[in-house]
Structures are given as C-alpha cells and as structure tokens.
C-alpha positions as CSV (number, residue, x, y, z in Angstrom):
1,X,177.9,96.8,68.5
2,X,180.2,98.5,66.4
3,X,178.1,101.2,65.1
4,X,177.3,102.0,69.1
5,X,180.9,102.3,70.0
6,X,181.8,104.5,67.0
7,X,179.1,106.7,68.0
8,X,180.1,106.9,71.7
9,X,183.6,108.3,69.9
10,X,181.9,110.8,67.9
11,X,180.0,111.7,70.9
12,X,183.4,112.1,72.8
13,X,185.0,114.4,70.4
14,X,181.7,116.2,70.0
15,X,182.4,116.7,73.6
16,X,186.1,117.6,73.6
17,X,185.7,120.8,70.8
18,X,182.6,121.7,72.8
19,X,185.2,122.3,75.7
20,X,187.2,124.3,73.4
21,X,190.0,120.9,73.7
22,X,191.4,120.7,69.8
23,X,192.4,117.3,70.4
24,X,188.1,116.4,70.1
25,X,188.8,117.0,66.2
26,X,191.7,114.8,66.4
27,X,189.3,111.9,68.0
28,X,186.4,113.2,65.4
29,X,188.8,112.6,62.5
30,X,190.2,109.0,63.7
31,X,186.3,108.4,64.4
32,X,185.4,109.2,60.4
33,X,188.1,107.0,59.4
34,X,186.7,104.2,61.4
35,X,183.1,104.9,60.2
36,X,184.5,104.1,56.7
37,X,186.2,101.1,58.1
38,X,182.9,99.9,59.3
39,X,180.7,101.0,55.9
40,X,183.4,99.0,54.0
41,X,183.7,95.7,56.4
42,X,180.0,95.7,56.6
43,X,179.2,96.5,52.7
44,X,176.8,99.6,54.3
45,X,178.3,102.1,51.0
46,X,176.3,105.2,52.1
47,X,178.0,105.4,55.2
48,X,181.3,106.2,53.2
49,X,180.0,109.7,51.7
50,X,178.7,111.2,55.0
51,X,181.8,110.1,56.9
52,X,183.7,111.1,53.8
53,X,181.9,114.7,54.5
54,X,182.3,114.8,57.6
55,X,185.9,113.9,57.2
56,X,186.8,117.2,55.1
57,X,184.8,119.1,57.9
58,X,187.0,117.9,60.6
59,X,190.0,118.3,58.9
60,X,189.4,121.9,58.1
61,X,188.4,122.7,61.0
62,X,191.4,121.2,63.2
63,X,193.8,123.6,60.7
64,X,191.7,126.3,61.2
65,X,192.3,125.8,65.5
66,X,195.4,126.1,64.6
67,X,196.0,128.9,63.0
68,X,194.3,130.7,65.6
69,X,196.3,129.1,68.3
70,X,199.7,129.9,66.3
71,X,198.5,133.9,65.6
C-alpha cells in the first residue's frame, strides 16, 4: 500500500512542475526521501540508489527555479 501512495505523490508533484507550480519539486523531494524510508523499512536496497538519483535531480532543479524566479 505504501509503494501506491508514494507513487500517487510522485505523481502529484509530477503534476505540480508540469503546471510550472515550484512547490511540485518541493513534494517530489519530500516524496524521494520517503521512497528511501520505505526501501530501508522494507529491506528493498535498490530502491535507495534511484531515489537517491532522483533526489540530486530534484534538488537541482528546485535551485535552478529559483534562480530564474530571483533574476
């Protein structure tokens, strides 16, 4: 169940930065932390490296909104 409502999340935020909303990569980046939450609690390891990746992704990109925001 978990797995489904984490995805709904990513879904969400997915949503949000589609919109051109910068708080979707605030929800994205909560999300990845959660995903690593879940790989750990439920001893699934591989998760941890592509939510790891996708982790740095988000990141970047959220400083890189708002830089354009602030120019």
């Amino acid at each position: 169940m978990w797995s489904w409502i984490l995805a709904s999340v990513g879904i969400c935020g997915i949503a949000l930065v589609g919109l051109v909303r910068r708080e979707g990569w605030l929800v994205l980046i909560v999300n990845e932390a959660l995903w690593v939450v879940y790989a750990v609690t439920t001893r699934q390891y591989g998760f941890i490296l592509m939510a790891a990746t996708y982790l740095v992704i988000y990141v970047y990109s959220f400083r890189k909104w708002g830089e354009r925001q602030d120019s």
